[in-house]
TIKOL-825358 format. One line per 4 residues: their letters; for each residue x, y, z of N, C-alpha, C. Coordinates in steps of 0.05 Angstrom, whole numbers. Layout:
BEGIN
a = X Y Z X Y Z X Y Z ~ ...
***
This chain:
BEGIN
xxxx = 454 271 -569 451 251 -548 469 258 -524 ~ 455 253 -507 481 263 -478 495 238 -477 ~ 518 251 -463 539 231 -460 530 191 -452 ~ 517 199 -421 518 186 -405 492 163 -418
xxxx = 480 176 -444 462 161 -465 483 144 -479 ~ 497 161 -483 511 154 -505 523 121 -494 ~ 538 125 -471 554 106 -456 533 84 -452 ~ 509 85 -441 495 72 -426 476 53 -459
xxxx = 477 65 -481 463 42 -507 478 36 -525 ~ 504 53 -532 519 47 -547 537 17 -540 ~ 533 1 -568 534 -29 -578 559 -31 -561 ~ 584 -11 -566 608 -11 -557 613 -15 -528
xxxx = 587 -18 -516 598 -21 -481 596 -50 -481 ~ 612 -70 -489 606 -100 -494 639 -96 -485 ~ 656 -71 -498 684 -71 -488 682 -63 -464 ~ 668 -63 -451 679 -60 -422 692 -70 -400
xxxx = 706 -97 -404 719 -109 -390 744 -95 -376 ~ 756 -90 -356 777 -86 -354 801 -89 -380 ~ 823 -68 -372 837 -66 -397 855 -79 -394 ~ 864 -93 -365 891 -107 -367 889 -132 -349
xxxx = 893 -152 -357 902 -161 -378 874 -178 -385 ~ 877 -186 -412 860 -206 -427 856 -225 -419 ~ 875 -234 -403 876 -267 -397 854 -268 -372 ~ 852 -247 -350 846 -247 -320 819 -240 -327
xxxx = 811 -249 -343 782 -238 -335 757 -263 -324 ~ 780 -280 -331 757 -298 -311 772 -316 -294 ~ 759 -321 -264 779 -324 -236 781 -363 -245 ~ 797 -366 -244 810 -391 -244 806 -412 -222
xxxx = 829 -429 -217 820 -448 -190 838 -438 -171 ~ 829 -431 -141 848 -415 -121 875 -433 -127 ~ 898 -419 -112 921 -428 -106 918 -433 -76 ~ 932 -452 -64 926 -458 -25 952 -430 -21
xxxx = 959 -422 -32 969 -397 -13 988 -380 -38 ~ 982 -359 -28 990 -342 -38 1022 -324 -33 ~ 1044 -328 -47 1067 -327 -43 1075 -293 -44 ~ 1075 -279 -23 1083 -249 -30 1112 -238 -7
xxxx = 1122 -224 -22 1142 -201 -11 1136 -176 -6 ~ 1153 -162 14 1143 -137 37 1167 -124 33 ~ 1169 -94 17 1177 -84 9 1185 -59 27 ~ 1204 -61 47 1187 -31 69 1172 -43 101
xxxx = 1193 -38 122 1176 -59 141 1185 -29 164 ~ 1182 -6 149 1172 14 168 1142 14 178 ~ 1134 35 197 1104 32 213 1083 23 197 ~ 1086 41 169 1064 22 153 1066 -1 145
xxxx = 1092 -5 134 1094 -39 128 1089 -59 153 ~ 1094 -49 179 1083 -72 198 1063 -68 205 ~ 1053 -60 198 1014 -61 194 1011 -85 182 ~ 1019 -74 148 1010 -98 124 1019 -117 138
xxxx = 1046 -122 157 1070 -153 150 1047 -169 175 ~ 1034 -151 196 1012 -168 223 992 -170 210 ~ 976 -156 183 953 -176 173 968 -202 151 ~ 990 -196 138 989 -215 127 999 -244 141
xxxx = 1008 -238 160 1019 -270 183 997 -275 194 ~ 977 -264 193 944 -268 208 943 -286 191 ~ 941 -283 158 927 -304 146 942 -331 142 ~ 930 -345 140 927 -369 129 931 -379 107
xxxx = 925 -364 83 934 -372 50 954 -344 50 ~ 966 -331 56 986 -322 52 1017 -333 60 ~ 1040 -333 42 1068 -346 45 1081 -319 48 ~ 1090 -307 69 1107 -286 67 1132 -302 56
xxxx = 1147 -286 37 1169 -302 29 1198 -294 26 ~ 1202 -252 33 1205 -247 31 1212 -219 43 ~ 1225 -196 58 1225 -170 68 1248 -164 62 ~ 1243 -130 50 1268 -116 47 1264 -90 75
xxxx = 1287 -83 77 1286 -44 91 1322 -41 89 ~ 1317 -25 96 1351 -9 100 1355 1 128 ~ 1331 -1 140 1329 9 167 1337 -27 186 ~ 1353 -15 208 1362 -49 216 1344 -41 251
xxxx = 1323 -15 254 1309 -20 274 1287 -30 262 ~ 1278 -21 234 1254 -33 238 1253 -63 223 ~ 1269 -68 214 1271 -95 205 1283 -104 233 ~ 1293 -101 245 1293 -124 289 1261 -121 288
xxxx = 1243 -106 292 1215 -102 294 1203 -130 280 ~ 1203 -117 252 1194 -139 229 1197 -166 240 ~ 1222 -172 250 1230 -206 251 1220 -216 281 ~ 1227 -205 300 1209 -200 314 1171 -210 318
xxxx = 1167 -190 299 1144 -203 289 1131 -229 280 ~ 1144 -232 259 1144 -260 242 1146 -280 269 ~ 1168 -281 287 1185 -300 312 1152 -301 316 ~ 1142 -292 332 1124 -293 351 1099 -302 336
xxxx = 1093 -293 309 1069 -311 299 1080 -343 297 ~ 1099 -350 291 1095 -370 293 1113 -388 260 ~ 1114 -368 245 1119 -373 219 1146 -371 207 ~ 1153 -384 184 1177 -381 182 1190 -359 172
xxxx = 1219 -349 183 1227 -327 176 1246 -322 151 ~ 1231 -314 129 1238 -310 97 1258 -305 102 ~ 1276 -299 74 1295 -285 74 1294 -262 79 ~ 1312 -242 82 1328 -221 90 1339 -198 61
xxxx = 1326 -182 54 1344 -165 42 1346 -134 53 ~ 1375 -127 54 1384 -104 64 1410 -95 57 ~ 1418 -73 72 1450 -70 70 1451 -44 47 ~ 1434 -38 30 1436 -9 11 1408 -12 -3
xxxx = 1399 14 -16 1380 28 -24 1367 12 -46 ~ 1380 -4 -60 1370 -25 -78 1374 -53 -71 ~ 1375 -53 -50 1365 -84 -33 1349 -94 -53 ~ 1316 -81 -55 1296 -91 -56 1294 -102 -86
xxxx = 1321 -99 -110 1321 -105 -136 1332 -144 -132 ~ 1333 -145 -111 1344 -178 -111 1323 -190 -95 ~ 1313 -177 -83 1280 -179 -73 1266 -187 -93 ~ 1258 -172 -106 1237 -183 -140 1250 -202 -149
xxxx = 1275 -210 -157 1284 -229 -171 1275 -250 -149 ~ 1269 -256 -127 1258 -289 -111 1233 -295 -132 ~ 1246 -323 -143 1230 -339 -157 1205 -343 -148 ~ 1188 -349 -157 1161 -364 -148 1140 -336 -135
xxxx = 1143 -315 -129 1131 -294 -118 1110 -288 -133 ~ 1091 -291 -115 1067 -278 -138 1061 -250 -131 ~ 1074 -241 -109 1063 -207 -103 1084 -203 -95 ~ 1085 -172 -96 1101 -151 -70 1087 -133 -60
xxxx = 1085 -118 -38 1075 -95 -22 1098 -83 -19 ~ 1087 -50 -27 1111 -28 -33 1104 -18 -8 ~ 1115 -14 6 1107 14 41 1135 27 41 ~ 1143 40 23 1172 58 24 1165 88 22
xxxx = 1182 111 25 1172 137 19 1169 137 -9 ~ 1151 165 -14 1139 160 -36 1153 161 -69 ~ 1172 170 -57 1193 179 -86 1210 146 -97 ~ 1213 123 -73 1216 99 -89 1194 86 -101
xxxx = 1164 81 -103 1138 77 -107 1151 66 -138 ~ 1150 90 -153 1157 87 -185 1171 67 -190 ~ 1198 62 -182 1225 50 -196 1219 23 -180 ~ 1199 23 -158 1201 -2 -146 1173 -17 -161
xxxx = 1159 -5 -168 1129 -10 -180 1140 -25 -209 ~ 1159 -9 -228 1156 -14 -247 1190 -39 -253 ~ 1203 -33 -235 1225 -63 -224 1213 -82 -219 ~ 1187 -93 -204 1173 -116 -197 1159 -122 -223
xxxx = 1147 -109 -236 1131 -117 -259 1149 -123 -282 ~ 1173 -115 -284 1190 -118 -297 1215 -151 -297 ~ 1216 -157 -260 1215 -185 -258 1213 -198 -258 ~ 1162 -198 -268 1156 -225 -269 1132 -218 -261
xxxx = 1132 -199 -232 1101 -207 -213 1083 -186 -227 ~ 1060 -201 -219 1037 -194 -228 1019 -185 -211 ~ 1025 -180 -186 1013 -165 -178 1027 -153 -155 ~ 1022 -128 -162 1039 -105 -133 1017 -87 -124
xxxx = 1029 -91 -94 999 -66 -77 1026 -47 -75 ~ 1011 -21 -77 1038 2 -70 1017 14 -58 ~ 1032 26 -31 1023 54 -21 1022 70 -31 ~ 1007 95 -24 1008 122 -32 1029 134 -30
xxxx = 1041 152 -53 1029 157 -81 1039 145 -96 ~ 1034 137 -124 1042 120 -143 1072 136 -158 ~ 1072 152 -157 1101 175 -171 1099 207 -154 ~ 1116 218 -169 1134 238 -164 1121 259 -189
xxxx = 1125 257 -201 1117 276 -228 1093 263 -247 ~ 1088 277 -265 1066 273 -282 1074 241 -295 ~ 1104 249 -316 1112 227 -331 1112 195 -315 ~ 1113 204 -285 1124 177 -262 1097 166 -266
xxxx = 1074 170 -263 1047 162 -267 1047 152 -295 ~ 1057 167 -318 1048 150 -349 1062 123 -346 ~ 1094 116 -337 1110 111 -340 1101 80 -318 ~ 1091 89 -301 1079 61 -285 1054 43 -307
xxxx = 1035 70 -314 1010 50 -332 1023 39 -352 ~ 1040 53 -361 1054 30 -387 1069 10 -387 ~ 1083 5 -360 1095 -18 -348 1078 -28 -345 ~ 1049 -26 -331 1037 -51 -326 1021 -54 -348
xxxx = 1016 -45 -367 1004 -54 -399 1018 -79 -410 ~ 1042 -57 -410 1068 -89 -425 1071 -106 -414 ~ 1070 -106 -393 1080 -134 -375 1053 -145 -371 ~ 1019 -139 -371 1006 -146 -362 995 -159 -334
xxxx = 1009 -135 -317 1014 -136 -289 981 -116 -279 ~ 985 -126 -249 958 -116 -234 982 -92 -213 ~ 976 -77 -213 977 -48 -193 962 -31 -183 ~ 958 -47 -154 932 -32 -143 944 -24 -118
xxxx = 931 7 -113 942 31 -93 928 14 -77 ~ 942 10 -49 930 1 -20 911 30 -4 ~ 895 36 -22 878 61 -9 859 56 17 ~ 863 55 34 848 44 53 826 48 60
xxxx = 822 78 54 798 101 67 774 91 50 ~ 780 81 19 760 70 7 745 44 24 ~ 752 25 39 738 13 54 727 19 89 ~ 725 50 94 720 58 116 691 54 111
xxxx = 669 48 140 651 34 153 624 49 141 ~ 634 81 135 616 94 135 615 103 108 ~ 640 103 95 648 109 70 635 92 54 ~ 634 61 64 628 41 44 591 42 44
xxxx = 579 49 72 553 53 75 538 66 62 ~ 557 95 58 545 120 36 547 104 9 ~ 572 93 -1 570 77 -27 547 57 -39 ~ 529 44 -15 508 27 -17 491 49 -23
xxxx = 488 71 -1 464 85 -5 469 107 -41 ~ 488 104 -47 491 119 -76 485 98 -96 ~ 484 78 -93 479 53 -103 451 43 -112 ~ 436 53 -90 412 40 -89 392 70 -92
xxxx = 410 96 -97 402 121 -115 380 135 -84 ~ 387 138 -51 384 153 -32 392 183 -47 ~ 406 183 -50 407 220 -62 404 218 -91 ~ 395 206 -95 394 214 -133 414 222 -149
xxxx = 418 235 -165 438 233 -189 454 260 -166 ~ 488 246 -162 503 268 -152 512 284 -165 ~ 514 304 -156 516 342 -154 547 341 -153 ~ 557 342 -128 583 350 -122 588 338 -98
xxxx = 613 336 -88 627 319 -79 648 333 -66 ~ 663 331 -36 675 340 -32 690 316 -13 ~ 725 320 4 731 304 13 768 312 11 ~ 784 304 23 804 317 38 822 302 53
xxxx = 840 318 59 862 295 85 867 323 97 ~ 852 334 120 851 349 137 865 338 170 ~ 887 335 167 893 322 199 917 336 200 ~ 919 352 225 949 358 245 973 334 240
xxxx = 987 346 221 1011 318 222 1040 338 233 ~ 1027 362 242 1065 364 258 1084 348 268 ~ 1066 330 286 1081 315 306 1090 287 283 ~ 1082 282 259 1084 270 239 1110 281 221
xxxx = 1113 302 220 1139 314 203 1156 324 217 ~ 1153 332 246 1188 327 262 1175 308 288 ~ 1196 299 298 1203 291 318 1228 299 325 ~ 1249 277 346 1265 280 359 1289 259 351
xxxx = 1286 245 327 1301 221 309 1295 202 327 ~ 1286 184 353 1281 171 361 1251 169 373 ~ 1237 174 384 1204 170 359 1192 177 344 ~ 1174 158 339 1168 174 311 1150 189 310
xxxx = 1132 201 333 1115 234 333 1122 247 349 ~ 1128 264 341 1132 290 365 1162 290 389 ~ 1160 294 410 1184 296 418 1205 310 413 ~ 1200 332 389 1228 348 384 1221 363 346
xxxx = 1230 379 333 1228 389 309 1249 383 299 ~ 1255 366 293 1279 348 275 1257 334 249 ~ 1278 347 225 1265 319 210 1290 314 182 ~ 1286 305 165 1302 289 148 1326 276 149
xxxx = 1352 292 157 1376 260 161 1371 259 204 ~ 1364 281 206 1361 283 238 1330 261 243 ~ 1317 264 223 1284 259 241 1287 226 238 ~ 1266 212 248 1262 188 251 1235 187 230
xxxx = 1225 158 212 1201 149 205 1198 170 191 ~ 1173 170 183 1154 195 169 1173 226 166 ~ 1191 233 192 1200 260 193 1221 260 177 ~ 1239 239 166 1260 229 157 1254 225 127
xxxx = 1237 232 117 1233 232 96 1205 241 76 ~ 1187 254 93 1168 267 82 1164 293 89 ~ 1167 305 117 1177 323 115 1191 348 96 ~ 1213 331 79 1227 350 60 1200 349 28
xxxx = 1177 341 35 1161 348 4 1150 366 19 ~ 1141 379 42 1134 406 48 1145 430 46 ~ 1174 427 47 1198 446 39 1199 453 15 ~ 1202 421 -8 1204 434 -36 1186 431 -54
xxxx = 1156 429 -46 1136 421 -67 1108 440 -55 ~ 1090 446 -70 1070 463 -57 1044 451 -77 ~ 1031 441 -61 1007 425 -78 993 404 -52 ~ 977 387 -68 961 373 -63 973 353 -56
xxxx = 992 340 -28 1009 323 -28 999 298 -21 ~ 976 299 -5 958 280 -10 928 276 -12 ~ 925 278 -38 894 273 -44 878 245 -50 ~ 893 227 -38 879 196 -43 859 187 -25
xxxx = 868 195 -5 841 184 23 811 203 11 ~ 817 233 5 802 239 -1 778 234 -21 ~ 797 224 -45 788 224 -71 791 202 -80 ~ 804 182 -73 790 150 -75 756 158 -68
xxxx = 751 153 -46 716 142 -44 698 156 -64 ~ 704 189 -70 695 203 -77 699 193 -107 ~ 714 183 -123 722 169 -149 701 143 -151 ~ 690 125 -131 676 108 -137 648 114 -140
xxxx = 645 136 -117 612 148 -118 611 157 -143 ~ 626 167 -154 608 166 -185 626 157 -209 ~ 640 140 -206 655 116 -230 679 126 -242 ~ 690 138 -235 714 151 -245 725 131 -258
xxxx = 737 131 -291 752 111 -305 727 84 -309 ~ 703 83 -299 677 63 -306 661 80 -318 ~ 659 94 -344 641 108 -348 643 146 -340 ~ 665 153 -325 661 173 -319 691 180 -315
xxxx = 693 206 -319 730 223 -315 731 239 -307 ~ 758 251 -294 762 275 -288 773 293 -313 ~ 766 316 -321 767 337 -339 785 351 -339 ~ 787 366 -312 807 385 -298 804 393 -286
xxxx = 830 412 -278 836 413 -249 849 445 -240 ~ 837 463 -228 852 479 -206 852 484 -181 ~ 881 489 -177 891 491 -147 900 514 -147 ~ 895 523 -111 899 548 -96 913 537 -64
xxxx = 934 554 -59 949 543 -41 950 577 -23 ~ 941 574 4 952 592 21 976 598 20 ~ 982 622 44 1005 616 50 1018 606 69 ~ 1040 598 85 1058 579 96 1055 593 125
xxxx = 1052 587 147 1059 594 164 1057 572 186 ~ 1036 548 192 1044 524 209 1070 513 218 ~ 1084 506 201 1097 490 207 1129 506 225 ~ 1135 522 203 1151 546 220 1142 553 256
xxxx = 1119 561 252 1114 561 280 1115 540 293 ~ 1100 524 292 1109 501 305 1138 493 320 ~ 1153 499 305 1179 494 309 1190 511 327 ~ 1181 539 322 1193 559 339 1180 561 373
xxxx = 1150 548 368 1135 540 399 1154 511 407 ~ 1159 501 390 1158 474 404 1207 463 411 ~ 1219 482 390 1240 484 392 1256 510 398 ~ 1238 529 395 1251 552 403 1255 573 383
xxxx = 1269 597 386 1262 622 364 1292 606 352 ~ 1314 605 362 1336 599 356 1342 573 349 ~ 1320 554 341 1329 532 330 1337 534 303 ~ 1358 510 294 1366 517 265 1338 516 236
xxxx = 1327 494 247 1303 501 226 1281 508 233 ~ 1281 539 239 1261 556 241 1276 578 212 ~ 1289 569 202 1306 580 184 1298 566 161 ~ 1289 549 162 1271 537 132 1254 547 128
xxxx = 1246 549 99 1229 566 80 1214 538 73 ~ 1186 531 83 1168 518 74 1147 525 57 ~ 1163 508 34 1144 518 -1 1106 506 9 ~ 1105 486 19 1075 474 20 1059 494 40
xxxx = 1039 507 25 1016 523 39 1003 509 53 ~ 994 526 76 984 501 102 947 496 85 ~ 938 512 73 910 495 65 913 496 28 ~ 909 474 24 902 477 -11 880 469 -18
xxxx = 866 476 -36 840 472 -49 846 468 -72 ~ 828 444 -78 834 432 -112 809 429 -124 ~ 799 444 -144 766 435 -155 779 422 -179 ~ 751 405 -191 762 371 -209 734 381 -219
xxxx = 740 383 -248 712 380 -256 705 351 -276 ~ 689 338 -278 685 310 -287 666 312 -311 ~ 669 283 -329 656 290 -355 632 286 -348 ~ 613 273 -330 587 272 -330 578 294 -314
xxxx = 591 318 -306 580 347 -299 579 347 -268 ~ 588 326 -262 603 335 -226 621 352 -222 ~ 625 359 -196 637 375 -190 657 362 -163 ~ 677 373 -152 698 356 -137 710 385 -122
xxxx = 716 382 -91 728 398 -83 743 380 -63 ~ 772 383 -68 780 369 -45 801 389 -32 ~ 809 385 -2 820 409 15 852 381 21 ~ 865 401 22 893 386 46 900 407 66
xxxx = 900 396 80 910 419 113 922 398 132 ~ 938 396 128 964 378 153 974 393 165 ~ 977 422 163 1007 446 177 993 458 205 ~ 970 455 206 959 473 228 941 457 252
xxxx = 935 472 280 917 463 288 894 453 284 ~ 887 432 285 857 422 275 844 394 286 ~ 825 390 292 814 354 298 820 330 264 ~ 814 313 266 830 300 242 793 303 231
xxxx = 802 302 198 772 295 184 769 295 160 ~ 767 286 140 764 274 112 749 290 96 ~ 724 306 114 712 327 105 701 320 75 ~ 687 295 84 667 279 50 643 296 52
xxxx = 627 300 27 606 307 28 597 303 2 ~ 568 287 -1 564 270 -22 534 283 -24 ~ 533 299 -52 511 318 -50 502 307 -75 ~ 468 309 -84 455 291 -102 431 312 -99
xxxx = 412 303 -116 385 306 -118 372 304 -105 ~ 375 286 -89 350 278 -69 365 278 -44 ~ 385 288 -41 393 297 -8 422 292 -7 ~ 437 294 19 472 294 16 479 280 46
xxxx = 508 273 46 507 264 69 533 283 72 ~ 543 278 91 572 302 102 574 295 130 ~ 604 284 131 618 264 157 626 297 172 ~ 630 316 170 640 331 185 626 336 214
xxxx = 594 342 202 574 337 221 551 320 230 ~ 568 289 216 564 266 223 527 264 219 ~ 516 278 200 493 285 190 483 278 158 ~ 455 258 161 450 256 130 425 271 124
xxxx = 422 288 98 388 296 102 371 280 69 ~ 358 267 71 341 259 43 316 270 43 ~ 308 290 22 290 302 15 262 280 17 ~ 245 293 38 218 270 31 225 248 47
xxxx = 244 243 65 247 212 79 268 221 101 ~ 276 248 109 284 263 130 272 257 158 ~ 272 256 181 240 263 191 241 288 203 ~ 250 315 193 241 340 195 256 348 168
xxxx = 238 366 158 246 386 122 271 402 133 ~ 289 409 121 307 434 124 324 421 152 ~ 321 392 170 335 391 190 354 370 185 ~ 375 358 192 397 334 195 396 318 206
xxxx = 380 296 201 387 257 214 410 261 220 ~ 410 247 248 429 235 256 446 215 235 ~ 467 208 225 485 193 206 475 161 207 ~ 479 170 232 486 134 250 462 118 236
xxxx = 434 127 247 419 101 236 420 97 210 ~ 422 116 189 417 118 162 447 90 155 ~ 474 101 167 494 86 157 495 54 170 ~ 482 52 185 463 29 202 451 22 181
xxxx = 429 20 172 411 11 154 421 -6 129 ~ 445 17 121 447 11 98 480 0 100 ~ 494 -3 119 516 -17 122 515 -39 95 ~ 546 -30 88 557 -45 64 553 -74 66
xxxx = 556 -99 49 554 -122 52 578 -142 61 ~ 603 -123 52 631 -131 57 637 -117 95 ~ 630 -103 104 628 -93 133 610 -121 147 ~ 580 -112 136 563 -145 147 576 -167 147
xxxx = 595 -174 130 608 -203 132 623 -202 149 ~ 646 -186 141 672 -195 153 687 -177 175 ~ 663 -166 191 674 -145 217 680 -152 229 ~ 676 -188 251 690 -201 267 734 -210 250
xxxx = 726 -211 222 754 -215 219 774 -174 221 ~ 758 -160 219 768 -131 222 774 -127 252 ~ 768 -144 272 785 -142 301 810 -131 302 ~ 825 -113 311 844 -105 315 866 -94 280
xxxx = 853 -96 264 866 -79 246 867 -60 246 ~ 890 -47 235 890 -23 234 881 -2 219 ~ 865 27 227 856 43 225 823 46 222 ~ 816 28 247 793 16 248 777 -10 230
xxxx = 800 -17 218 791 -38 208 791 -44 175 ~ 795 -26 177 798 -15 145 818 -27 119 ~ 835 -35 146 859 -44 137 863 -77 120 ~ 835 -83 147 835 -114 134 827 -114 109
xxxx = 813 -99 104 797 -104 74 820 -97 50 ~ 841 -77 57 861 -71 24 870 -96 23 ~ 882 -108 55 900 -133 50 886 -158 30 ~ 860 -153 41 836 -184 36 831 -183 9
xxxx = 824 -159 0 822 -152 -25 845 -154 -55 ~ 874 -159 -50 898 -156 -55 900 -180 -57 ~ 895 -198 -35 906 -231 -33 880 -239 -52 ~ 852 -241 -46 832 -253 -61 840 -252 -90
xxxx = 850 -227 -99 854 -220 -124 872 -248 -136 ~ 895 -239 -126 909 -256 -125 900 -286 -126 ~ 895 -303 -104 887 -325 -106 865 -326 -130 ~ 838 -315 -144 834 -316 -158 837 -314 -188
xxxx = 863 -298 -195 883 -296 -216 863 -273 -234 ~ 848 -260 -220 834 -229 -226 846 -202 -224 ~ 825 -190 -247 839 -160 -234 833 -149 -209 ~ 857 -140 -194 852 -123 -170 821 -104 -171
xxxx = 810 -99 -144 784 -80 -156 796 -53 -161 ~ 820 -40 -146 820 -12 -156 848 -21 -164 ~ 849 -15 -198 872 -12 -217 886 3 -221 ~ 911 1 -238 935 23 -240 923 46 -255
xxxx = 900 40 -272 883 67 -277 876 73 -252 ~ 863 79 -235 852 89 -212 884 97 -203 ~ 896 90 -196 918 102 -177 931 116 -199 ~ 939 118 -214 947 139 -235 924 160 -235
xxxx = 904 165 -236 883 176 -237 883 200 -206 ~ 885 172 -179 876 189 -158 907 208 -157 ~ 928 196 -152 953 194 -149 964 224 -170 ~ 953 227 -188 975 247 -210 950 274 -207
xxxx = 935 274 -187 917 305 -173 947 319 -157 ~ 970 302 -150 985 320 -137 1006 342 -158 ~ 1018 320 -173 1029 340 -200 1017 358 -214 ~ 985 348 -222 968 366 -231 967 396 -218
xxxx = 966 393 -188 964 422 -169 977 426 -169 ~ 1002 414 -171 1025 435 -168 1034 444 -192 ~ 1028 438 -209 1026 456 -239 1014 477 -240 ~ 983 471 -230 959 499 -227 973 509 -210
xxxx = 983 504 -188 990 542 -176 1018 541 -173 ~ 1032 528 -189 1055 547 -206 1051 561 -228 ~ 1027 553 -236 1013 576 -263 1002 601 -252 ~ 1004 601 -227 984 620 -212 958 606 -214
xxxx = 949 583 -209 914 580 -202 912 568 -233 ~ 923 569 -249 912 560 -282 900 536 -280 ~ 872 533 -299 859 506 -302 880 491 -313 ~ 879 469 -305 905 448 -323 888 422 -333
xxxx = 881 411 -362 873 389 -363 874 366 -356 ~ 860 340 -347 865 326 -331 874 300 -356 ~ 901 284 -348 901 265 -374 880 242 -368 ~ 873 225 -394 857 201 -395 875 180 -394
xxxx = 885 167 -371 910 141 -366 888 120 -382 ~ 869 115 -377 863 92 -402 856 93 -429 ~ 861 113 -444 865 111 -459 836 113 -481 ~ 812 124 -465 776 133 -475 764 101 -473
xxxx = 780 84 -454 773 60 -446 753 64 -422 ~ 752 97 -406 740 99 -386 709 100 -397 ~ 702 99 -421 677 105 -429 654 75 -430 ~ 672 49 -435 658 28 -439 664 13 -409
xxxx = 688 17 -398 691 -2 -367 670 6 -352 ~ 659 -22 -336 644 -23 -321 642 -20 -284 ~ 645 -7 -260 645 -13 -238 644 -33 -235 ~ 666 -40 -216 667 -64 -214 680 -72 -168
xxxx = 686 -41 -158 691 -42 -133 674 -47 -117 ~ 676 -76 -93 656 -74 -77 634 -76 -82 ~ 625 -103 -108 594 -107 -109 587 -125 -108 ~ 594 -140 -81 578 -154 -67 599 -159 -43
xxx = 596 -184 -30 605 -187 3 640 -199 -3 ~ 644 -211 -24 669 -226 -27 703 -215 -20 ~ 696 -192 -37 727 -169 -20 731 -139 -37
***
């Protein structure tokens, strides 16, 4: 019997409920507002901290940083909406452990670099709250990823990655059209975080792009602390924008897994240059040795016989692009050249529709609702939906739609590559974070208009 038989009659898919927790599986009576803390009120965190003073059932109750510019920013903020200004935690690196201890909190949002994620993910769940949004990436190493799903097992906590790109306009459009089976059973799959972030990993310590090749105790924001995983890590440093959407188009952890994994990494030469055009032959770090290859390629092979290629290229010249491409049976679509073709419903054989009407047509149901409330969020809009999605959860005392399986899942492709090509290129098996629970859970992201 093939697998996907197997999954689709066997008595045993009755377990398919989500695995955590028992209690949340059915949404309760709202709360009038939802009590959360802001963990991180750098550029990304004041994103999250201006949708969440937008709403209405949200109680900010709470902000940590160590930074005293961007917490003036943060408060700042809060002043001018209108709302009252929580407490304050600061002053050293574990601020944010007297942060989780504020009674009554039903959430936190993690926006710190990515090496606190872990100890701050699994400190909140360890407090009490039950539900934490963390940015990308969920850990540091392989074990940092086991070590979060098992925190939120025991405690029966919700941990859902704030992936944003999963609710992009066109991303969510292709998801209707895979839905309603426009390309037929998918082939392969491709998708990426291809964008120029030089001006992202130095600056000048006082803004935060560009202006100068400074970065870690010299750089400001982003250069001050991400920067140094290009120096000492060589892999897949971020594969989530990519491989979130590409994880729902065909159920990753609902019925379907990743198998394994190899990576191939160029070699280094961006960012060095950069520095030497933009600071000179004689600057001091043109003298750094940058371990991260400016392009990596990661193929993922999956148990239902997909295939997965995802690219990272941040070090070099380039236009920004995600580089999805969602290939099936009955035709593919691919954002690079903003082109869809469906076999038999094309209107020329062998030629490329224009995107637009096709992602027109079939626009998601959550875009059709709520695009007047996506006004001015950030990154086209995209943004409103992790927040909306995070709080609904919440107020309904549900599981988040993408779980600490999914971000353990998308999130541990970076340790994985950097394993394969420290092996030289070796296939590396991919682990099962739920536990062969991925065989009976059901999809459950984005099916219908609610969040």
């Amino acid at each position: 019997m093939r697998r996907k038989d197997f999954i689709k009659n066997t008595s045993l898919a009755a377990a398919s409920f989500a695995i955590l927790p028992p209690g949340s599986l059915f949404a309760r009576a709202a709360d009038p507002k939802v009590k959360i803390g802001l963990i991180g009120t750098g550029l990304r965190g004041q994103s999250h901290l201006e949708l969440l003073l937008g709403r209405e059932d949200v109680e900010l109750v709470a902000i940590c940083d160590v930074d005293d510019r961007m917490l003036k920013t943060a408060k700042e903020m809060i002043t001018k909406s209108g709302k009252k200004m929580p407490p304050i935690f600061t002053g050293d690196n574990y601020a944010w452990k007297k942060l989780v201890d504020t009674k009554g909190m039903d959430a936190v949002i993690i926006a710190t670099p990515w090496e606190w994620h872990k100890p701050m993910i699994i400190g909140s769940v360890e407090a009490g709250i039950k539900y934490v949004g963390t940015e990308v990436m969920l850990g540091i190493t392989l074990q940092d990823h086991w070590d979060v799903v098992k925190a939120a097992e025991k405690y029966n906590a919700h941990v859902m990655m704030m992936e944003n790109v999963c609710y992009r306009r066109d991303v969510m459009a292709v998801l209707n059209m895979v839905r309603q089976g426009l390309f037929g059973e998918l082939i392969h799959l491709q998708g990426g975080y291809q964008h120029d972030l030089r001006e992202v990993k130095f600056n000048d310590g006082i803004n935060p792009y560009g202006h100068g090749v400074e970065f870690g105790e010299k750089g400001f924001s982003e250069a001050k602390w991400r920067t140094n995983h290009s120096v000492h890590r060589n892999g897949d440093l971020y594969p989530t924008h990519g491989i979130g959407p590409v994880a729902h188009y065909i159920n990753i952890n609902r019925g379907n897994r990743f198998l394994t994994l190899n990576s191939f990494s160029s070699k280094a030469r961006g960012l060095h240059n950069y520095i030497v055009k933009q600071g000179g032959e004689n600057h001091p770090n043109t003298k750094v040795n940058f371990k991260l290859g400016d392009v990596v390629t990661t193929h993922i092979n999956c148990a239902n016989g997909e295939t997965i290629l995802l690219e990272h290229d941040t070090n070099l010249p380039r236009p920004y692009s995600l580089g999805f491409r969602v290939q099936g049976t009955e035709g593919l679509w691919m954002d690079v050249n903003k082109g869809i073709y469906i076999q038999e419903k094309s209107a020329r054989s062998h030629q490329w529709d224009e995107a637009k009407p096709w992602l027109d047509k079939y626009d998601h149901p959550l875009w059709a609702r709520w695009t007047k409330e996506t006004a001015g969020a950030g990154h086209g809009g995209m943004d409103f939906f992790v927040i909306h999605s995070f709080v609904e959860s919440i107020k309904r005392k549900t599981a988040t739609p993408m779980d600490v399986y999914d971000a353990a899942a998308w999130s541990a492709i970076t340790p994985l590559s950097e394993q394969s090509i420290e092996l030289g290129n070796e296939t590396v098996e991919f682990p099962d974070f739920t536990g062969g629970q991925w065989m009976y859970r059901k999809p459950v992201f984005a099916l219908n208009d609610e969040y």
